[in-house]
C-alpha positions in Angstrom: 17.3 3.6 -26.6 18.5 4.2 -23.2 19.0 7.4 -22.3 22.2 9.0 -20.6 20.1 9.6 -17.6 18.5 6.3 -16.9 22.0 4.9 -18.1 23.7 6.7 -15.2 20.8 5.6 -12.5 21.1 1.7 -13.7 24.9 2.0 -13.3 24.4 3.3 -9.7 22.1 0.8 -8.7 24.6 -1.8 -9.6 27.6 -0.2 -8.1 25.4 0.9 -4.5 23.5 -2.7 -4.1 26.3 -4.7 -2.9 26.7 -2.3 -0.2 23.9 -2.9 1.6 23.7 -5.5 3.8 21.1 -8.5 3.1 19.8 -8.7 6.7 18.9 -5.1 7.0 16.3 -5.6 4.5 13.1 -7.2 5.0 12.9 -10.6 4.2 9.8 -11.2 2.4 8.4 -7.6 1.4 9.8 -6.0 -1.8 12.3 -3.0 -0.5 14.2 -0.2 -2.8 17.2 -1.4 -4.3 19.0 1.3 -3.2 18.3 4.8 -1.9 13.9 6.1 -1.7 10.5 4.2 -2.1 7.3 5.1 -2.4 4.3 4.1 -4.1 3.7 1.3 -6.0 3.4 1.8 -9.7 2.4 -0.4 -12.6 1.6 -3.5 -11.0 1.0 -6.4 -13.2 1.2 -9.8 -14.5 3.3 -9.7 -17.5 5.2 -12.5 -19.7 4.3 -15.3 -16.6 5.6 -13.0 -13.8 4.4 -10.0 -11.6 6.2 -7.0 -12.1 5.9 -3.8 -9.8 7.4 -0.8 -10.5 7.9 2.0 -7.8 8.2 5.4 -7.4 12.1 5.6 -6.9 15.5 8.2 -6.0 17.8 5.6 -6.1 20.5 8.4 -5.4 19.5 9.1 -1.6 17.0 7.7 1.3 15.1 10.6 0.8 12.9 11.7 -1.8 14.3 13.4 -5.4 13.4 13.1 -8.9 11.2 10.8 -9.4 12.4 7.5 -11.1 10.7 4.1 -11.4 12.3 1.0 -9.7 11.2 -2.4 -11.5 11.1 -5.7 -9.7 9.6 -8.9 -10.7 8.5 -12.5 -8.9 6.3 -15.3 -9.1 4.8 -15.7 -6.5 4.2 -12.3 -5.2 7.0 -12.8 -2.0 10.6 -13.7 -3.5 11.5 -10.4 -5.8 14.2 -10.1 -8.0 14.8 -6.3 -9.0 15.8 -5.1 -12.5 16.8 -2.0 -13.6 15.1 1.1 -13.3 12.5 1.6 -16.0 12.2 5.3 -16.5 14.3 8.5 -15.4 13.5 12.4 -15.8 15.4 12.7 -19.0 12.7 14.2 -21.2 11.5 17.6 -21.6 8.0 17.0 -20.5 9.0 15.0 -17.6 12.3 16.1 -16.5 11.3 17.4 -13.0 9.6 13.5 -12.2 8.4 10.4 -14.0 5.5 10.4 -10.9 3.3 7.3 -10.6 1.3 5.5 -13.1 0.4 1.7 -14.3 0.9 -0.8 -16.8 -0.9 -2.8 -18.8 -0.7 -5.4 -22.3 -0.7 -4.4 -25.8 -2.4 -6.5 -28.6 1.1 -6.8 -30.0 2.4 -8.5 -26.8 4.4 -5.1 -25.3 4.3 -3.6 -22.3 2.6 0.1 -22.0 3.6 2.0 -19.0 1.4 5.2 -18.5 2.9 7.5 -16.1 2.6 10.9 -14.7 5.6 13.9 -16.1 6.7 16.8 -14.0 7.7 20.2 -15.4 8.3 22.8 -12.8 7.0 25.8 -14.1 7.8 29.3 -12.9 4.1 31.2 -12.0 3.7 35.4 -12.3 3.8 35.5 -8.7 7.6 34.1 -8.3 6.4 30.2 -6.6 7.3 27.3 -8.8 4.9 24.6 -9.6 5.0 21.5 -11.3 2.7 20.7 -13.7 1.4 17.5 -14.6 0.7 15.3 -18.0 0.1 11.7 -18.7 3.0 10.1 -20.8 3.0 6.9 -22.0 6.3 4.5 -22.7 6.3 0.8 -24.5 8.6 -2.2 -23.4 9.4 -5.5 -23.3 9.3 -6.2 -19.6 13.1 -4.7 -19.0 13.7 -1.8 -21.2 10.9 1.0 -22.1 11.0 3.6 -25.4 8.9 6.8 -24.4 6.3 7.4 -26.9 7.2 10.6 -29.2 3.5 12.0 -28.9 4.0 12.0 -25.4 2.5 13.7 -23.4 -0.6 11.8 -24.5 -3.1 14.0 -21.9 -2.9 17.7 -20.9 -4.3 20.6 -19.2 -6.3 20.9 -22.4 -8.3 17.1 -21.8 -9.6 18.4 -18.5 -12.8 18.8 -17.8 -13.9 22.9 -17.2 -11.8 24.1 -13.7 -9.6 21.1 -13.7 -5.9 22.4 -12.3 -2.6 21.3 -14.5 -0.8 21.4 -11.0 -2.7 18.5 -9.3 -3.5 16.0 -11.9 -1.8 12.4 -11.6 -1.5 9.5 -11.4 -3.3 7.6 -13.9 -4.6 3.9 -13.3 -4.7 1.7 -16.8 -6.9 -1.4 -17.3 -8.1 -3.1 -20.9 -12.2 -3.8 -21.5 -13.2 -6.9 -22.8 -13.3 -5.3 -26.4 -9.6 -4.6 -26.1 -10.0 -0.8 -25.2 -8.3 0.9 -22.7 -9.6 2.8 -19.9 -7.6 4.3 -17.2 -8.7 6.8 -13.9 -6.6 9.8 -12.9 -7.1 12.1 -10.4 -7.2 15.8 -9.9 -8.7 18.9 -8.2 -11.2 20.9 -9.2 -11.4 25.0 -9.6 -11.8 24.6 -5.6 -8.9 22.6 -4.9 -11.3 19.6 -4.0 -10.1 16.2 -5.4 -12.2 14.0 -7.9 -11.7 11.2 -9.8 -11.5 11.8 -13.7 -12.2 8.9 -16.4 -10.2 9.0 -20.2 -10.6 6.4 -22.7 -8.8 4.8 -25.6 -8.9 2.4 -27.8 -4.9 2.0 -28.5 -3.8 3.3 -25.5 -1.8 5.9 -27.3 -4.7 8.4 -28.2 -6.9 9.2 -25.3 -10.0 11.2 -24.5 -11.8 12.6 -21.3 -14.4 10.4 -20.9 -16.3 12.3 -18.0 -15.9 12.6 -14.0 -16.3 9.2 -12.3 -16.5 10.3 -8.8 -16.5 13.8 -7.0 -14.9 14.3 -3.1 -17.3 17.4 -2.3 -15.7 18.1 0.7 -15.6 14.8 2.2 -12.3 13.1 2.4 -9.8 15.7 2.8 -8.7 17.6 -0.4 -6.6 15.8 -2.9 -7.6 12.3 -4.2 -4.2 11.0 -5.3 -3.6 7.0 -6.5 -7.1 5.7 -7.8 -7.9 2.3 -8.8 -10.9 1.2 -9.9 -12.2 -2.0 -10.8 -15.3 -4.5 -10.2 -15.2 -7.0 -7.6 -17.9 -9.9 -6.2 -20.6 -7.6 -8.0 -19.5 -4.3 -6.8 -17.6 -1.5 -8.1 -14.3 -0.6 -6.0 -13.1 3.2 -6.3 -9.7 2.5 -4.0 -7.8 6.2 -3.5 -5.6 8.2 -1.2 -7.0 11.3 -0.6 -4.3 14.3 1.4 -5.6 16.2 4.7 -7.8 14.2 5.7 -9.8 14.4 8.8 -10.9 11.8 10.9 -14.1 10.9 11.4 -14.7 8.5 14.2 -12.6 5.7 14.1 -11.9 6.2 10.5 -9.1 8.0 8.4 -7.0 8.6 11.1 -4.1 9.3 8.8 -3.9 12.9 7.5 -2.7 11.3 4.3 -4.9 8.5 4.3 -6.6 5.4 2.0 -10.0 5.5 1.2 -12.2 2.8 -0.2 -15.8 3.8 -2.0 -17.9 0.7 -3.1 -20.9 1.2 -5.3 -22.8 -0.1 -8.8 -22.2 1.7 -12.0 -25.3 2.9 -13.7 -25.9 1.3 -16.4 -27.8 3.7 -17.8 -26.1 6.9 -17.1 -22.4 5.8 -16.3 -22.2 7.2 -12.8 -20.8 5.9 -10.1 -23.1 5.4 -7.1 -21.3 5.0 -3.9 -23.4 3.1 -1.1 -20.4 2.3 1.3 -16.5 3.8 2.5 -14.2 3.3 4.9 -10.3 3.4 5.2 -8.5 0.7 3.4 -6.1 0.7 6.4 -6.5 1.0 10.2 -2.6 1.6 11.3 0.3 4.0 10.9 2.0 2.9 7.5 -0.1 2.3 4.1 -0.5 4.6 1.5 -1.1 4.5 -2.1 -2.7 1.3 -2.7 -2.6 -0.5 -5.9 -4.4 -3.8 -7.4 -3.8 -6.4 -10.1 -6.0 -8.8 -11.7 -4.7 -12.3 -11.1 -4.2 -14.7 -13.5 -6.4 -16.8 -11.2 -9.2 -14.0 -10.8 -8.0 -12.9 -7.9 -7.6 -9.0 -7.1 -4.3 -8.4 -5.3 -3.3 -4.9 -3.4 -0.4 -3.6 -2.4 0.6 -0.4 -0.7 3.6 1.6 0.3 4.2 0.9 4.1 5.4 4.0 5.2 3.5 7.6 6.6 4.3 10.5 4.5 3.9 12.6 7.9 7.1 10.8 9.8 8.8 9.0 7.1 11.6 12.0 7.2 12.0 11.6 10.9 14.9 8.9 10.9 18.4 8.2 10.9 20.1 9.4 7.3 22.4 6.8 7.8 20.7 4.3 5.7 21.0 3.8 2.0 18.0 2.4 1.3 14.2 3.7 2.5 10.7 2.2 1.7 9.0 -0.8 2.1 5.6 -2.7 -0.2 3.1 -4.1 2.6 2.1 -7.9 1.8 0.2 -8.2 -0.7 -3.2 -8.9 -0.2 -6.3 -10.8 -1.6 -9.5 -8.3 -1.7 -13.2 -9.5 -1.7 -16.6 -7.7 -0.7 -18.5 -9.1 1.6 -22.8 -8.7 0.7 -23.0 -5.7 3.6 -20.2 -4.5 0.9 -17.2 -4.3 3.2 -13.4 -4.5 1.9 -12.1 -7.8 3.2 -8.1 -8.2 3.2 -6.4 -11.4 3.9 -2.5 -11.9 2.9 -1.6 -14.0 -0.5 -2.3 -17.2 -0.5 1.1 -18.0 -1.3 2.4 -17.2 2.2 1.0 -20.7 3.3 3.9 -22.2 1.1 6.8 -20.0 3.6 5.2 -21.8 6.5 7.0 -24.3 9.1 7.8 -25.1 12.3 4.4 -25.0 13.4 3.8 -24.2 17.3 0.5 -24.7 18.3 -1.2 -23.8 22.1 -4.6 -24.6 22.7 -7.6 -23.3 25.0 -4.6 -21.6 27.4 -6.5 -20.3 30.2 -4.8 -16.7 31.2 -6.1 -14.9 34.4 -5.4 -11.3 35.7 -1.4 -12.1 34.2 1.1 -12.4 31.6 2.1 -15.6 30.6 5.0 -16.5 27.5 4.5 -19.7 25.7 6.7 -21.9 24.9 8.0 -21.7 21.2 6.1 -18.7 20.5 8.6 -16.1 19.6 10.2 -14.6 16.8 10.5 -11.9 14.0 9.8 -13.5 10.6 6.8 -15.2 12.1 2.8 -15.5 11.1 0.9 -16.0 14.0 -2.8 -16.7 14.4 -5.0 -15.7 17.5 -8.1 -16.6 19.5 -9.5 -15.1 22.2 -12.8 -15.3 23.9 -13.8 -15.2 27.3 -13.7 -18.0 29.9 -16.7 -17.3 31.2 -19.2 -16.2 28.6 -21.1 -14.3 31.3 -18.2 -12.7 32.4 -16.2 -11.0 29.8 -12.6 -9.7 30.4 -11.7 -6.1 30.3 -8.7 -6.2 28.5 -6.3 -8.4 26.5 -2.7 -7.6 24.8 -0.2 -9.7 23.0 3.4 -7.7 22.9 5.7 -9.2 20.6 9.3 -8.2 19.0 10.0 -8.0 22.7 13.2 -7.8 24.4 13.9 -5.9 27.9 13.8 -2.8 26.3 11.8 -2.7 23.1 8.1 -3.9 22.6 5.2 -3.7 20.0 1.7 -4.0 21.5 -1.9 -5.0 19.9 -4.3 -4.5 22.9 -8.4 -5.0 23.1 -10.7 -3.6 25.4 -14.0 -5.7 24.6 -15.8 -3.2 26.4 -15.2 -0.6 24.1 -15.0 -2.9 21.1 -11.3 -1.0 20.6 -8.0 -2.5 19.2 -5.2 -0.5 20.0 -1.7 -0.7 17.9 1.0 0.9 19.9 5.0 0.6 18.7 6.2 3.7 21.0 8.5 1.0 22.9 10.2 -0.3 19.5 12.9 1.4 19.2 12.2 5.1 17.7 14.3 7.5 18.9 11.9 10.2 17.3 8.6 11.8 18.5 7.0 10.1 15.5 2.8 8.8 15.7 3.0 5.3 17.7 -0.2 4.4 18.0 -3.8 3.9 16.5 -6.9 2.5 17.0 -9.9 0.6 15.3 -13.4 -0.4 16.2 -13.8 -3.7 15.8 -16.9 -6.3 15.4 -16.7 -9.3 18.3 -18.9 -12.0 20.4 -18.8 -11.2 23.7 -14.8 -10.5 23.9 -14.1 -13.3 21.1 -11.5 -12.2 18.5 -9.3 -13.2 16.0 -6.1 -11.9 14.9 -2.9 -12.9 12.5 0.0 -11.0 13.2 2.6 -11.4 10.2 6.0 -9.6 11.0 9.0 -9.3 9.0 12.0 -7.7 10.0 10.7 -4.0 9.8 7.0 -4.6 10.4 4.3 -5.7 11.5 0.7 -6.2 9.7 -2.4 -7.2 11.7 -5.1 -8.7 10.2 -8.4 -8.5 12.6 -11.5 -11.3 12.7 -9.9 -12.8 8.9 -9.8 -9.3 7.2 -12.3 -7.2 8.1 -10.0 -4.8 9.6 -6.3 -4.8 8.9 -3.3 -2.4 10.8 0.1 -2.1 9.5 3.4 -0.3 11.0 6.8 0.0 10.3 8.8 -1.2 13.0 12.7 0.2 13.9 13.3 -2.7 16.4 16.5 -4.4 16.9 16.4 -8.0 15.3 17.4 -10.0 18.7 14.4 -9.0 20.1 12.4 -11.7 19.3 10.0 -12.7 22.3 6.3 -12.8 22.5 3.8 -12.6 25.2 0.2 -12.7 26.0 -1.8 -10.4 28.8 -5.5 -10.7 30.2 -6.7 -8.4 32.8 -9.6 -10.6 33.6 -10.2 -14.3 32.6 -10.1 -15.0 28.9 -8.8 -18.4 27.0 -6.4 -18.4 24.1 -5.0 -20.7 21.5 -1.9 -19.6 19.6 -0.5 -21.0 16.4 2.7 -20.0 15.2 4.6 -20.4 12.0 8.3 -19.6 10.9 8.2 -17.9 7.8 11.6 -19.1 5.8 11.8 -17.2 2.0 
């Protein structure tokens, strides 16, 4: 049954979509229907489709109670959106329905498992919401909340574990048709961890035991786990708040964090042996990951920085982007490696290829190259292999005015990603950097951009750099800069969806 609340947010959708014109949008990453986005929720293959669902206000651009936006596709890049799934219309969740996931019941349904918000009143005055895990059943369009709900407490947390800072709870089946799923939380120190609950209906569930701990390491709250097993490893993917850097990684102080390990087969623990950020940019949070039907593990992320995402116009009536979704694999020194779908290949054409384009102490344009729903691959290595250059930069969504720029300086081994000529009228973060692996100044890059940003993927995945971009749409031109002497060959691609 449809509640009056969810009634009245699927009326408004309807009513506020036509409003908004097509070509504002992106064209091939999944948007809000109308009003806020942020992370992903639910993601899953479901009755021969994908379906994501989103953390959603569809009554402003900015954030409110906490809704869930549904869309669905096929192949991961054309989305068609539905009606929202949930609204705050139940007494244990009436302050948010905050993210969660989704997975298959043995009766063919859908299960959503999401987090409720009840602001509660504390002795000392402040108001605080605390969080539960509710559950809701569906058949891909409509969802009933289940009456037991909430279906884990304060009282299914381990010894310390706060009511106020416990969410988000990832969902996957066994292979004995249990149900698992990772939620996280803080400690009696306000230190994040990763907690573990079992089921075996995915209606009654348990605390199983504590699957990972931060200890101080990666800022405080570890919000949005995942966790799954991938080309031998174990993958713990979360998004831990206040974060500090440390060298060139987690730059973001809400950042992604990726921990790859074994389990112990003897104990159950999980023993990390390698991290780094999931994400080099400005713009990725929240990560989320599917199982293929095909094996594959796809992630997706909400493109946007929770530390300038209120610095914009309020003119618009939509806000929040997905990034591309991408195909994960661990390499054997047990590094995340990103490349987009597969499936972008079949948006491809007009190919313009350029090949060994020798570029000396100038800045050249090439012929062809330009545009802003574009995938475009990159070499560069040094003429003279003796001689390496100093620096190279390709600026693209380039007019007289506006300008996004990936520079290298082989010297240092730094990529640079700067978008402070693109158009922001705001004091907003514009740049960041990455380390980066090369041969004596050779490097490869793919820079995919859509109509409001740009994702850079570095030497096929090993390093990947996404950014929202506020550039007006006739600026369209490329071009390529060497301060030295350095060869190129550039391919580019239209992308038509």
């Amino acid at each position: 049954m449809v509640s009056q609340t969810l009634r009245e947010a699927r009326k408004y959708e309807e009513m506020t979509e036509g409003k908004i014109n097509r070509e504002e949008r992106p064209a091939f990453h999944l948007a809000a229907r109308v009003g806020w986005m942020n992370d992903p929720n639910g993601f899953s293959f479901y009755q021969g489709e994908y379906h994501l669902f989103y953390q959603y206000h569809p009554y402003s651009s900015y954030w409110g109670p906490m809704h869930w936006g549904h869309a669905v596709s096929s192949d991961l890049l054309h989305w068609r959106q539905l009606p929202a799934a949930l609204a705050p219309d139940s007494a244990y969740d009436r302050d948010g329905c905050f993210s969660g996931s989704a997975e298959t019941l043995s009766d063919g349904r859908q299960l959503l498992m999401y987090t409720g918000v009840l602001k509660e009143t504390q002795p000392d005055g402040r108001s605080r919401e605390v969080q539960t895990q509710c559950v809701a059943v569906g058949n891909g369009l409509d969802y009933e909340k289940f009456s037991g709900n909430p279906v884990l407490t304060e009282k299914d947390l381990p010894e310390g574990g706060s009511r106020f800072d416990f969410r988000d709870p990832k969902m996957w089946r066994e292979a004995d048709g249990s149900f698992r799923c990772v939620a996280g939380n803080c400690n009696g120190e306000g230190d994040g961890r990763v907690l573990l609950f079992r089921s075996q209906d995915g209606f009654q569930w348990n605390f199983e035991r504590v699957l990972a701990e931060n200890g101080g390491r990666f800022g405080r709250m570890w919000e949005c786990p995942d966790f799954f097993s991938l080309d031998g490893f174990h993958v713990l993917l979360t998004s831990p708040q206040d974060m500090m850097p440390k060298g060139f990684e987690y730059h973001n102080g809400n950042g992604t964090l990726c921990l790859v390990g074994h389990l112990n087969p003897e104990t159950g623990d999980f023993v990390e042996e390698h991290d780094q950020a999931v994400d080099y940019g400005i713009d990725f949070y929240a990560p989320q990951t599917v199982l293929a039907p095909d094996g594959r593990r796809i992630m997706i992320g909400w493109m946007q920085n929770w530390d300038t995402c209120n610095l914009r116009s309020q003119e618009h009536s939509w806000f929040g982007q997905m990034s591309l979704p991408r195909e994960l694999a661990i390499r054997e020194d047990k590094r995340l490696i990103q490349k987009p779908v597969r499936e972008l290949d079949q948006l491809r054409c007009g190919q313009v290829r350029h090949e060994n384009v020798p570029v000396k102490d100038e800045t050249i344009c090439l012929e062809g190259v330009e545009g802003r729903q574009v995938d475009v691959e990159l070499l560069i290595r040094s003429l003279d292999p003796e001689k390496v250059y100093r620096k190279f930069a390709v600026r693209f969504a380039q007019d007289e005015i506006c300008h996004t720029a990936v520079s290298f300086r082989p010297y240092e081994s730094i990529i640079r990603l700067d978008r402070k000529f693109s158009g922001s009228r705001r004091a907003i973060i514009h740049q960041r950097r990455c380390q980066v692996n090369h041969d004596n100044g050779t490097l490869k890059l793919r820079i995919i951009l859509d109509r409001r940003s740009v994702e850079v993927f570095i030497n096929d995945g090993e390093h990947v750099m996404s950014a929202v971009l506020d550039t007006v749409q006739s600026a369209r031109g490329f071009s390529f800069f060497v301060d030295g002497e350095a060869v190129i060959d550039v391919v580019k691609y239209e992308l038509k969806i």
